[in-house]
NUDO-329806 format. One record per atom (N, C-alpha, C, O): residue number from 1; residue in three letters; atom name; x, y, z. Coordinates in Angstrom, 2 decimals. Example, Ala and Ser with C-alpha at 12.3 -4.5 7.8 and 13.67 -1.06 7.14 Angstrom:
[1,ALA,N,[13.19,-5.69,7.80]];
[1,ALA,CA,[12.30,-4.50,7.80]];
[1,ALA,C,[13.20,-3.30,7.80]];
[1,ALA,O,[14.24,-3.32,8.46]];
[2,SER,N,[12.85,-2.25,7.08]];
[2,SER,CA,[13.67,-1.06,7.14]];
[2,SER,C,[12.90,0.03,7.87]];
[2,SER,O,[13.41,1.14,8.04]];
This chain:
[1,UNK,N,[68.84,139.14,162.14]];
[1,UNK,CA,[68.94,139.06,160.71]];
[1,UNK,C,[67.75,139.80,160.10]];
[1,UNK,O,[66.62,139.30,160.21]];
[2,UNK,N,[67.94,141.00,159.45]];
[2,UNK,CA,[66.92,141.54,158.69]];
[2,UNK,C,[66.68,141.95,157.21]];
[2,UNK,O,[67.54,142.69,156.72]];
[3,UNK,N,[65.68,141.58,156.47]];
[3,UNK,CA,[65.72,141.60,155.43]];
[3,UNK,C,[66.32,140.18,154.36]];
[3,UNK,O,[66.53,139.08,154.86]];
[4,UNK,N,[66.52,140.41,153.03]];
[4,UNK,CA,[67.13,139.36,152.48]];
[4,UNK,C,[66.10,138.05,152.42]];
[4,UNK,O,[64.94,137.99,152.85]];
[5,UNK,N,[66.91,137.01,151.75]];
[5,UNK,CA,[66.19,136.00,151.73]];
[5,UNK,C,[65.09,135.33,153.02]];
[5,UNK,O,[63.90,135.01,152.97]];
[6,UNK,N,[66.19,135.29,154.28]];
[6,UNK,CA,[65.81,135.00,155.74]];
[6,UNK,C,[64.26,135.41,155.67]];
[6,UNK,O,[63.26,134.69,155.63]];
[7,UNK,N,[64.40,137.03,155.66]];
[7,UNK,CA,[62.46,137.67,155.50]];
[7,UNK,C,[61.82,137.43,154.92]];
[7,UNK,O,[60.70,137.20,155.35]];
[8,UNK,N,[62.19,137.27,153.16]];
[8,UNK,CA,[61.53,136.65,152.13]];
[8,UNK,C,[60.72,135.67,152.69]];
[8,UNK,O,[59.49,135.64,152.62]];
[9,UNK,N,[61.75,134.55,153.48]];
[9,UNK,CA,[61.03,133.14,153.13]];
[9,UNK,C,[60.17,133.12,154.55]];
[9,UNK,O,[59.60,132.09,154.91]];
[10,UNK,N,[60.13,134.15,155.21]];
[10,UNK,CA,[59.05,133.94,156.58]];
[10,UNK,C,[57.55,134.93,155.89]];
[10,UNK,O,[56.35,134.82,156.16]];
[11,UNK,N,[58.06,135.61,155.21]];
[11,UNK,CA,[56.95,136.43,154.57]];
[11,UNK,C,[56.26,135.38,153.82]];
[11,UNK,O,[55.11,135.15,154.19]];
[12,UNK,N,[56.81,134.56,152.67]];
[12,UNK,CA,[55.91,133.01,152.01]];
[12,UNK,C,[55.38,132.21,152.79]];
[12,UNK,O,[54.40,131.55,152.43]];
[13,UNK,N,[55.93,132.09,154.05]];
[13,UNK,CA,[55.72,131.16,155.23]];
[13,UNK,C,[54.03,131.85,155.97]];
[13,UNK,O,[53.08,131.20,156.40]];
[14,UNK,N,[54.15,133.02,155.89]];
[14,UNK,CA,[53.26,133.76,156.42]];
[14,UNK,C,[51.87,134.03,154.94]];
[14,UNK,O,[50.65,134.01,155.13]];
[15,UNK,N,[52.30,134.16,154.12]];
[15,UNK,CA,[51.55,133.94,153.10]];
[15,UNK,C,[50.55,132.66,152.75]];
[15,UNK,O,[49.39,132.61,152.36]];
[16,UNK,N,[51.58,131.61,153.10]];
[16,UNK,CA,[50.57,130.16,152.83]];
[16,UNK,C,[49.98,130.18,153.75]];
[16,UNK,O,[48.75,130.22,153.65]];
[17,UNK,N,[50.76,130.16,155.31]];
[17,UNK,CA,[49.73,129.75,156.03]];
[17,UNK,C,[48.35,130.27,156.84]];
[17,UNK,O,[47.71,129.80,157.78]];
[18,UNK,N,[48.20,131.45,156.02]];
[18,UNK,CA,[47.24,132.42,155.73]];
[18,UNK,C,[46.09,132.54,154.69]];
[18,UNK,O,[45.17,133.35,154.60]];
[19,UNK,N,[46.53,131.19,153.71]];
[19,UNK,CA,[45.66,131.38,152.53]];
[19,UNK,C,[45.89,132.51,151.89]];
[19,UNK,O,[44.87,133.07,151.50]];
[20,UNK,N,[46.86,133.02,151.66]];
[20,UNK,CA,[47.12,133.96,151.02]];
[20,UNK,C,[46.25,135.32,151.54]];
[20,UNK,O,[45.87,136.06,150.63]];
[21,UNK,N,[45.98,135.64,152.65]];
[21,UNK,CA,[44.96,136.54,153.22]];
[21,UNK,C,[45.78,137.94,154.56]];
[21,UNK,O,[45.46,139.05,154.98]];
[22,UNK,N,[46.81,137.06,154.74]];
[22,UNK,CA,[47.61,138.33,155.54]];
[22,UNK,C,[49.36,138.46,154.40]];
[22,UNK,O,[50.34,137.73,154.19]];
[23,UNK,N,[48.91,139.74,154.00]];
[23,UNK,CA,[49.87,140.31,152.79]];
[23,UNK,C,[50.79,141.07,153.48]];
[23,UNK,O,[51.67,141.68,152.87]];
[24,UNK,N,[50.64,141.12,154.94]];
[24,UNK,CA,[51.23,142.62,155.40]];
[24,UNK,C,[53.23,141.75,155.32]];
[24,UNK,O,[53.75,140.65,155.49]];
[25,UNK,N,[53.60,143.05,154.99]];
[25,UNK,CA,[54.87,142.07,155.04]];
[25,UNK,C,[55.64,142.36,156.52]];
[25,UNK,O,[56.71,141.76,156.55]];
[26,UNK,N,[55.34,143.18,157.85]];
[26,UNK,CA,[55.21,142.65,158.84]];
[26,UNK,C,[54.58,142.57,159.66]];
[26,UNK,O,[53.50,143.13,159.46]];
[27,UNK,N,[54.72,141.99,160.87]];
[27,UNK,CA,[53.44,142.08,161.87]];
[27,UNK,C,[53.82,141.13,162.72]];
[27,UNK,O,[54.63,141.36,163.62]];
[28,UNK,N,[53.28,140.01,162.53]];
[28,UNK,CA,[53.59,138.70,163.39]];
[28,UNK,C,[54.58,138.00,163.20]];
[28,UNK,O,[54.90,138.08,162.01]];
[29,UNK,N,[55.15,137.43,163.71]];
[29,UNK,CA,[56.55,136.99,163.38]];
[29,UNK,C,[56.19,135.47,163.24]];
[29,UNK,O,[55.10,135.33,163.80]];
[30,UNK,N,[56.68,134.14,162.67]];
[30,UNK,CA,[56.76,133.05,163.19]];
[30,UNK,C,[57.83,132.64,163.60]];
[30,UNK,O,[58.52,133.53,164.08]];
[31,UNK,N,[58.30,131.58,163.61]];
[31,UNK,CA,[59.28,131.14,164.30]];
[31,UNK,C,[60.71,131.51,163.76]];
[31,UNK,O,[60.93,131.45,162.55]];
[32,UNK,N,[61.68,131.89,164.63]];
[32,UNK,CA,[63.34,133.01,164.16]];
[32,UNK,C,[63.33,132.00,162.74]];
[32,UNK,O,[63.37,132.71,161.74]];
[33,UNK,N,[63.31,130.97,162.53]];
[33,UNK,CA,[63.90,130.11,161.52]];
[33,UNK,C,[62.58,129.86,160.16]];
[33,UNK,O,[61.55,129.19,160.14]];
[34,UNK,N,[62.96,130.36,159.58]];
[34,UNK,CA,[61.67,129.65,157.80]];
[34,UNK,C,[62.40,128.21,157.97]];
[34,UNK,O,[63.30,127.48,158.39]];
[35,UNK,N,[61.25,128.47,157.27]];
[35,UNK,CA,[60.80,126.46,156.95]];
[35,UNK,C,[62.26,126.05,156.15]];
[35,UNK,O,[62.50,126.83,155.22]];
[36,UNK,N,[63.01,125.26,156.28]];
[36,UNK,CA,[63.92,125.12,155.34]];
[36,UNK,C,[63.64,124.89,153.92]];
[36,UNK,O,[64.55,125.33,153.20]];
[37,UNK,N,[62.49,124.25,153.18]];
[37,UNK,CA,[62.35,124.51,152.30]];
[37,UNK,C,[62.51,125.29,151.19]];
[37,UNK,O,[63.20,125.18,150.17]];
[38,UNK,N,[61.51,126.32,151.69]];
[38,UNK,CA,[61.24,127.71,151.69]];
[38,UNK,C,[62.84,128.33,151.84]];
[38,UNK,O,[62.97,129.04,150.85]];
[39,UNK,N,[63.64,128.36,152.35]];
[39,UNK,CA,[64.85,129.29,152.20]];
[39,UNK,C,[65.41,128.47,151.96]];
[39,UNK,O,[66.47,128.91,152.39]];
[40,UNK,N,[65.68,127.42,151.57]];
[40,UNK,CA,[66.90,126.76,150.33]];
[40,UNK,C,[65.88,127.51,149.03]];
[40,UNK,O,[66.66,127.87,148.15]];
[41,UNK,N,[64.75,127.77,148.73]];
[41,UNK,CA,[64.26,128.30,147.52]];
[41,UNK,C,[64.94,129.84,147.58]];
[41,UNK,O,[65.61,130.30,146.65]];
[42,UNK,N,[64.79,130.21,148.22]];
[42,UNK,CA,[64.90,132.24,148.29]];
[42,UNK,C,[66.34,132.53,148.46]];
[42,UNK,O,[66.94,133.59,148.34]];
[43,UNK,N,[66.84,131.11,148.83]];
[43,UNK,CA,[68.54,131.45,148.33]];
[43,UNK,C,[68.96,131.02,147.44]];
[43,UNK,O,[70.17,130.85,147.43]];
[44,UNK,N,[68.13,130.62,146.21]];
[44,UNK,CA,[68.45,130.14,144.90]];
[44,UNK,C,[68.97,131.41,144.49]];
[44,UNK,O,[68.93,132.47,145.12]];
[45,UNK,N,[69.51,131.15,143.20]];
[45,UNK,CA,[69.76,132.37,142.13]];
[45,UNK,C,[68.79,132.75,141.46]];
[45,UNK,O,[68.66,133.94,141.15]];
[46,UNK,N,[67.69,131.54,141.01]];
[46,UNK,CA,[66.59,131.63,140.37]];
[46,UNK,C,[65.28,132.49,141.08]];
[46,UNK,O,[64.30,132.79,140.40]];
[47,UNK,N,[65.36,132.81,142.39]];
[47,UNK,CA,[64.71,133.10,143.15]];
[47,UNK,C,[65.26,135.20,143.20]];
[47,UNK,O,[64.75,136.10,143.87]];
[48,UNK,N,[65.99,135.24,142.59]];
[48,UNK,CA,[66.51,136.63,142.51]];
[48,UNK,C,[65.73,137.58,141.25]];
[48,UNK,O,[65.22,138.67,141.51]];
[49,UNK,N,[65.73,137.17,140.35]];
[49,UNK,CA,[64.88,137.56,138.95]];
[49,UNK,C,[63.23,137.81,139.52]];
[49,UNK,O,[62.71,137.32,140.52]];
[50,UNK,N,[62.81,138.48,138.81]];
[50,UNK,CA,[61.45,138.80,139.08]];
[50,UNK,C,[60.35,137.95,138.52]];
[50,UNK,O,[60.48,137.90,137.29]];
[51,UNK,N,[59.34,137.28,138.93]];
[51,UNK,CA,[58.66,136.16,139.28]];
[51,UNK,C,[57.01,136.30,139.13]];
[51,UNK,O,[56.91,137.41,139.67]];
[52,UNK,N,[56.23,136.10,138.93]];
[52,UNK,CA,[54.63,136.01,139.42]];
[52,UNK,C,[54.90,134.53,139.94]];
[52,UNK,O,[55.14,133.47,139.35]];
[53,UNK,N,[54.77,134.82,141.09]];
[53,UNK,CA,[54.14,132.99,141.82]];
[53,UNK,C,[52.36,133.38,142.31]];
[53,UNK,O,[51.82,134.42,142.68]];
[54,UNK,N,[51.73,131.57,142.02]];
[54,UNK,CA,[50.80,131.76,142.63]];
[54,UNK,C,[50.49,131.19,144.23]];
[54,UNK,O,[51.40,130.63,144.84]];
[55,UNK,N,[49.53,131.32,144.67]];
[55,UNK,CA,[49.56,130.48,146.31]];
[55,UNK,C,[50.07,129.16,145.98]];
[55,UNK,O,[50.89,128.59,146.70]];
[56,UNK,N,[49.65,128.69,144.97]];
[56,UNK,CA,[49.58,126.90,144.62]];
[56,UNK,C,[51.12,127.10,144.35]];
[56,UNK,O,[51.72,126.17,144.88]];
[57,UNK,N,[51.72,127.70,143.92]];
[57,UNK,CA,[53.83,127.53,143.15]];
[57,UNK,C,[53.96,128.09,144.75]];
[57,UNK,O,[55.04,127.64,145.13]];
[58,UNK,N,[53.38,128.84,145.85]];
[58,UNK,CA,[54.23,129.06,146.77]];
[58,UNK,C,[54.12,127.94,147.65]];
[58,UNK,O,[55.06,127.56,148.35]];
[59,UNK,N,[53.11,127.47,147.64]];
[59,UNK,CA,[52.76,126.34,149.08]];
[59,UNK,C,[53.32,124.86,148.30]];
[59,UNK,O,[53.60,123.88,148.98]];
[60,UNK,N,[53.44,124.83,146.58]];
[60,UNK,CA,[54.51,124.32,146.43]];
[60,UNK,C,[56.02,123.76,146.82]];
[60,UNK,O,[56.54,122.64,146.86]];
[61,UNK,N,[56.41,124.98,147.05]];
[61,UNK,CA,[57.74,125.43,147.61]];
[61,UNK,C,[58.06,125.10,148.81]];
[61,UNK,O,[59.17,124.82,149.26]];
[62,UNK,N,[56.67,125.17,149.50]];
[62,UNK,CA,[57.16,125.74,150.84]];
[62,UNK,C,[56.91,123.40,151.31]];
[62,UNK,O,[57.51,122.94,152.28]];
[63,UNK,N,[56.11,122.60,150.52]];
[63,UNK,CA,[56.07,120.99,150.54]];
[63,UNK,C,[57.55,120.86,150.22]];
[63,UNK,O,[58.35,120.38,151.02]];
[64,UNK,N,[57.81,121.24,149.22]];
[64,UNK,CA,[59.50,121.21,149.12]];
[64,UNK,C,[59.23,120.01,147.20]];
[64,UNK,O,[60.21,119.63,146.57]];
């Protein structure tokens, strides 16, 4: 599975648990599956429109 929400939500996944400090959008992979949280968010509709989130609204997201 590449691209789409699936990447989105491992890229946020990779974002928090980084402190917001590894931006690269790839490199390391974590685990085949995002957090479910996190991709019930990035398969919203609301999640399609363009956004400023901060670390705190992403690691939000990602508590659920």
């Amino acid at each position: 599975m590449a691209g789409g929400p699936h990447e989105l939500a491992r890229y946020i996944r990779q974002l928090v648990d980084s402190d917001g400090k590894d931006t690269a959008a790839c490199g390391a992979r974590h685990e085949d599956r995002p957090e479910p949280q996190i991709q019930a968010w990035v398969s919203r509709k609301a999640a399609t429109s363009r956004q400023e989130l901060t670390l705190s609204d992403l690691k939000r997201i990602q508590r659920g």
